[in-house]
C-alpha positions in Angstrom: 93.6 101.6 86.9 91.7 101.9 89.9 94.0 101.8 92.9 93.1 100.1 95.9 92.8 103.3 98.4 89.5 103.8 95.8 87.9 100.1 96.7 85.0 100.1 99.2 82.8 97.7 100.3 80.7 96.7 97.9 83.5 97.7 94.9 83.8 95.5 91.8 87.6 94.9 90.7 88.4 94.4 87.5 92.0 95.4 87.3 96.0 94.3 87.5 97.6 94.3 90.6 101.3 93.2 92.0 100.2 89.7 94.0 102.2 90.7 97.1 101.6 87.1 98.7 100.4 83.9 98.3 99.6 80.8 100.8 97.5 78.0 100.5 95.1 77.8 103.4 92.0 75.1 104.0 88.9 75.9 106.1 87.5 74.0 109.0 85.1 72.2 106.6 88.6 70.7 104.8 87.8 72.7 101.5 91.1 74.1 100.3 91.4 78.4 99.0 94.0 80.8 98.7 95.0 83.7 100.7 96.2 86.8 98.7 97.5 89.8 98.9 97.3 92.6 96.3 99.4 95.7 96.1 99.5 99.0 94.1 101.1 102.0 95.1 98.3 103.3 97.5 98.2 100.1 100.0 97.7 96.0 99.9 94.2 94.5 100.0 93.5 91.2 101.6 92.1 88.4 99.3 90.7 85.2 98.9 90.0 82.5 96.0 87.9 80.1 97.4 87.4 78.2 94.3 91.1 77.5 93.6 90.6 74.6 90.9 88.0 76.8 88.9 88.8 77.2 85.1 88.7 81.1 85.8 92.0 80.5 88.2 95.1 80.4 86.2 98.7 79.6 88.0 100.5 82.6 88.9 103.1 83.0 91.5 103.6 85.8 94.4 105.5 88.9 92.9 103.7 88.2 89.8 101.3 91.1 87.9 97.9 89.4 88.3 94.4 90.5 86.4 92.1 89.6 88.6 88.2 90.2 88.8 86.0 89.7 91.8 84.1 92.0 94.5 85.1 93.9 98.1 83.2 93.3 101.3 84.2 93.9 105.0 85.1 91.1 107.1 86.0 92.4 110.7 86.4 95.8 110.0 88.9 95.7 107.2 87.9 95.0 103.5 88.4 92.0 101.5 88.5 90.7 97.8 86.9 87.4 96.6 88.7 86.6 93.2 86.3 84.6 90.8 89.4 85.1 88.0 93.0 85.3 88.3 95.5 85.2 85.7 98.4 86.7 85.1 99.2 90.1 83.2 100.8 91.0 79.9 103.7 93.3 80.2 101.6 95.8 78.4 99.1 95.5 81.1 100.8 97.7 83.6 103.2 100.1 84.4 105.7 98.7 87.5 106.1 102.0 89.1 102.0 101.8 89.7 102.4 99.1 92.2 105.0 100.6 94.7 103.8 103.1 97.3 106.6 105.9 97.4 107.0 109.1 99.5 104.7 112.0 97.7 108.1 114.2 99.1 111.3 114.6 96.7 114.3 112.4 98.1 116.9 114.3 96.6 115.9 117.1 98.6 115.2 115.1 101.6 118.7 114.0 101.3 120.0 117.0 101.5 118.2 118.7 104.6 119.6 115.9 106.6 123.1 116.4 105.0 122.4 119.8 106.5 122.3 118.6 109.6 124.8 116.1 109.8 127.1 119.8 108.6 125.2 121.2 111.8 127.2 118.8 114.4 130.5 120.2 115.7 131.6 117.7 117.3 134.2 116.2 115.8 134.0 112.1 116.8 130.0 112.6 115.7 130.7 114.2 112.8 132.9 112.2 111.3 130.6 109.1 112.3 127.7 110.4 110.1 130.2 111.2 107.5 130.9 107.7 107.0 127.4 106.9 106.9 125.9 109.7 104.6 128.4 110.3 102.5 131.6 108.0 102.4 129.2 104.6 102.4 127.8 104.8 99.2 126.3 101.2 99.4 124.2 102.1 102.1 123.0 105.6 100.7 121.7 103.4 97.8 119.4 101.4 100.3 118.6 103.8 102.7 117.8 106.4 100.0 114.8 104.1 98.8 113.7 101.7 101.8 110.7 101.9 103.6 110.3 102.4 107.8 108.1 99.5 108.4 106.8 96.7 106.7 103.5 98.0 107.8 101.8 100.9 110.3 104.0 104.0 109.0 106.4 105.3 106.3 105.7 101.2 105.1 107.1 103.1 101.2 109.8 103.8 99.4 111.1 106.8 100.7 109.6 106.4 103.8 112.8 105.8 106.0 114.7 108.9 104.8 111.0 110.7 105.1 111.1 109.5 109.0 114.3 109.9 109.8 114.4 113.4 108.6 110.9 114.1 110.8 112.6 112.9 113.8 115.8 114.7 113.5 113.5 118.1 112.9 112.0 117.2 116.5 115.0 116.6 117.6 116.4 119.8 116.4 113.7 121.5 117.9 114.0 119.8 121.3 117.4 120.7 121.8 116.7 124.0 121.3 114.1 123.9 123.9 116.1 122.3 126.7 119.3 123.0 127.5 120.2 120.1 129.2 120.1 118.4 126.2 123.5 117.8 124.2 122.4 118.5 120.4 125.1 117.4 118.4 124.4 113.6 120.3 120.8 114.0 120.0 121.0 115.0 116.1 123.6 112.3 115.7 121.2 109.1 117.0 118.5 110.6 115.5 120.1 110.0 112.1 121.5 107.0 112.9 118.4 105.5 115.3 116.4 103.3 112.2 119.4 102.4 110.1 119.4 98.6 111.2 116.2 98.7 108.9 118.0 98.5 105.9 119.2 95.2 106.6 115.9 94.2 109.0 113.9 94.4 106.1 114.3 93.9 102.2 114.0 95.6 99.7 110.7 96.7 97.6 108.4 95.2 96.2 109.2 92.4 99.0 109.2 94.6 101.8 109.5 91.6 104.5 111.7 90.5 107.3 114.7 89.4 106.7 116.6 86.5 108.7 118.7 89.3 110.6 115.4 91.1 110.9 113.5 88.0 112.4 116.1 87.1 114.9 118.1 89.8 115.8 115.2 93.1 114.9 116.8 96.6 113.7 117.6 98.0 117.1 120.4 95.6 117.6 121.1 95.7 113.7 121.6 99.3 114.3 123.6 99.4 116.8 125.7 96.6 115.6 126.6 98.7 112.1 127.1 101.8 114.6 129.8 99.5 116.0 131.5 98.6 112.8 131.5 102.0 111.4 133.0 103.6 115.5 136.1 100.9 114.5 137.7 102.8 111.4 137.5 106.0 113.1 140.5 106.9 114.9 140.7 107.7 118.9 136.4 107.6 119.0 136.0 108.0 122.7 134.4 104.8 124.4 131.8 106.2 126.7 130.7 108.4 123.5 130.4 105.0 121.4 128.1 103.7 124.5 125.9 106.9 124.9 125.4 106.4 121.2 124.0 102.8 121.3 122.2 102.9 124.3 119.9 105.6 122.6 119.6 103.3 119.6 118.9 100.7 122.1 116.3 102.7 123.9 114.5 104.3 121.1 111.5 102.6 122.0 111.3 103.5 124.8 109.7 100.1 126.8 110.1 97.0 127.0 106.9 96.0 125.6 107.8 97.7 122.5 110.0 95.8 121.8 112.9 98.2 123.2 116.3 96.0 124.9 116.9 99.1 126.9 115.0 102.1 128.7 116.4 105.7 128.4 118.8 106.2 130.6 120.4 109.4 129.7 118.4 112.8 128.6 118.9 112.2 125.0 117.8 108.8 124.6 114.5 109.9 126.2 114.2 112.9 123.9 115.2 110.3 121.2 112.3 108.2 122.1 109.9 111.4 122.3 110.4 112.5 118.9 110.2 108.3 117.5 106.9 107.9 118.9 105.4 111.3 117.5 106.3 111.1 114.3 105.4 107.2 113.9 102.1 107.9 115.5 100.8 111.2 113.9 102.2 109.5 110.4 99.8 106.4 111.2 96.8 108.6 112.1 97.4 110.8 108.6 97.7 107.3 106.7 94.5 106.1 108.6 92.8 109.4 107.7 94.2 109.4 104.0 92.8 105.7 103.2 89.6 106.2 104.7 85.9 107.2 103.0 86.3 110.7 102.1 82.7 111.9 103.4 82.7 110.0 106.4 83.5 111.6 109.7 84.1 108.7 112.2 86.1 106.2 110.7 85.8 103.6 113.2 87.9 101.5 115.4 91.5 101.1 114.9 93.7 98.2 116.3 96.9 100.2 116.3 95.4 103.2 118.7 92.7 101.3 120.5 90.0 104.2 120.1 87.2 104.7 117.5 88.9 107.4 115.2 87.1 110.5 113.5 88.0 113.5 111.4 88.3 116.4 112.6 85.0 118.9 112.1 85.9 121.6 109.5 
């Protein structure tokens, strides 16, 4: 198949792809089309059928495999499909695991460099609280394992919240080491911990949308919330531990404006935030170099950093 990282403007499509998303939608002139999106395993692709009631148009139905045929353009800097036929595929069509973006990296092992950490905290309260995340609560290994960081921007594949969390607890690592006012086996601890609410703030593949708790409550409170639950079956947990804990979870992003309830108030939660942003950024601007023309050297403006991007000369 030809995956959709491949498509540039100008690109004919003649393929099967996993309809991510479907809405009706009529233009100013009153004419009624369809907004869709397509997915594979390298990224989603915005389309459009702007002859819905053409005999080329079959019914099909978000989450369903669609065949679709029809051309790419660019429409304000992003490319775009118009579908002149849609119907949807034969099991023998595709294969499933073409049409979900997962980490390149092996989770297994992933897994078990941040076990290695978690055995790397001494104290005893903060070990035993990642205990009973990591290893004693088996239900949420089994969607944290696989769930994605984002719906969109970074780590938005399966994978890509153990990939993240594991980034930021290196930098984390790697701060502590560098400043000694830091207190390492609290900073290793929310690093871990800092994204779990995303596991219930978002569902599972190939969905990969907000939930209800994610819409009106957001993982940061999530987080901290299952933080809470988790403190409570632990014996004697000190209480101004439990509160230094959630106010970096709380504060992990850093402002306000991003959408943080708390700023860092205490040394960790500002390295917390540090080490966040760098690794959500720098895995943006690799994912921005990685999906765009090979030969080309400025890639052009991005929303996300607000600056005309290029690649670096080699």
């Amino acid at each position: 198949m030809r995956y959709i990282s491949e498509l540039r403007e100008g690109s004919r499509i003649q393929d099967v792809y996993l309809c991510k998303h479907k809405q009706s939608a009529v233009t100013k002139n009153g004419k009624n089309y369809e907004n869709v999106v397509l997915q594979d395993r390298t990224g989603v692709l915005d389309a459009k059928i702007w002859d819905p009631n053409s005999d080329a148009i079959h019914e099909f139905d978000a989450l369903d495999y669609i065949y679709v045929a029809g051309s790419v353009s660019n429409f304000n800097g992003s490319l775009q499909a118009s579908l002149k036929q849609v119907r949807k595929a034969d099991p023998s069509e595709y294969i499933p695991a073409d049409y979900l973006p997962v980490t390149k990296k092996n989770r297994k092992v992933m897994y078990n460099e941040l076990l290695s950490y978690a055995g790397s905290v001494k104290q005893p309260y903060l070990s035993a609280l990642l205990k009973s995340f990591f290893v004693e609560d088996k239900e949420f290994l089994k969607v944290f394992a696989g769930h994605s960081a984002a719906k969109t921007v970074h780590h938005s594949f399966v994978g890509g919240l153990l990939e993240h969390t594991l980034s930021v607890t290196k930098i984390c690592d790697y701060i502590a080491r560098n400043y000694p006012a830091v207190n390492r086996d609290l900073l290793i601890t929310v690093a871990m911990l800092h994204d779990i609410g995303k596991t219930k703030e978002l569902s599972d593949f190939p969905v990969n949308e907000y939930t209800d708790d994610g819409q009106l409550l957001g993982h940061i409170l999530i987080g901290a919330e299952m933080v809470h639950d988790h403190i409570k079956d632990i014996a004697g947990f000190p209480e101004k531990l439990e509160t230094e804990i959630k106010h970096c979870i709380l504060a992990h992003h850093g402002e306000y404006e991003y959408g943080s309830p708390k700023k860092p108030a205490i040394i960790e939660a500002m390295a917390l935030n540090l080490a966040d942003n760098m690794d959500a950024k720098l895995e943006t601007m690799t994912e921005v170099l990685e999906s765009g023309p090979v030969n080309d050297e400025w890639l052009g403006f991005n929303r996300f950093f607000d600056s005309n991007l290029r690649r670096t000369s080699q």
